[in-house]
N, C-alpha and C positions, 0 to 999 in steps of 0.2 A: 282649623284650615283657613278662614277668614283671615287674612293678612291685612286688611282694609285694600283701596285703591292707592298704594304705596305705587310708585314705579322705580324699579330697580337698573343702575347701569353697571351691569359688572361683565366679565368672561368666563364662556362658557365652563370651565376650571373651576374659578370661585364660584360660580351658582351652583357647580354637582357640589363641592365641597359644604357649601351651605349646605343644600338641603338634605346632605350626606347628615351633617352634623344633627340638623334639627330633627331626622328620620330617627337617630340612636339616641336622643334625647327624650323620646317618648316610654311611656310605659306601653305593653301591651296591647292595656287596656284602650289607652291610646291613640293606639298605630289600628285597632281595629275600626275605632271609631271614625278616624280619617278616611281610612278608605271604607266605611259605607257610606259616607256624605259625597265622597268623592264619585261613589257611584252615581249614588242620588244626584248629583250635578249634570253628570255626564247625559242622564235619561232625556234632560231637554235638547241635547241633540240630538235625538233618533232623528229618523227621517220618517214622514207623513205617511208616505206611500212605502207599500213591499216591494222590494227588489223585484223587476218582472221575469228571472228566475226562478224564483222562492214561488209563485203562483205556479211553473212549470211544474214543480218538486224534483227542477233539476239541484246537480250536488252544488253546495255551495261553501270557499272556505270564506272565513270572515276572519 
């Protein structure tokens, strides 16, 4: 998933099709293991504090 700090200048088009390309280049095995890093990435941006709904236990979608 690590692509280093590459910065990339293309159109929106070429970037789906890139990562179109590189998504069906993987194995399985793969494509699971990117997205649980990918998850694991995302984790550092929860937010500190609960939503002051969620302390309601009003409904909430996310």
């Amino acid at each position: 998933m690590d692509t280093g700090n590459n910065l990339r200048f293309e159109t929106k088009e070429k970037a789906n099709e890139r990562r179109m390309r590189e998504a069906l280049s993987r194995t399985p095995h793969e494509r699971l293991m990117f997205f649980l890093e990918m998850v694991q990435e995302m984790q550092f941006f929860e937010p500190s504090k609960p939503h002051p709904n969620r302390v309601k236990n009003n409904f909430i979608l996310e």
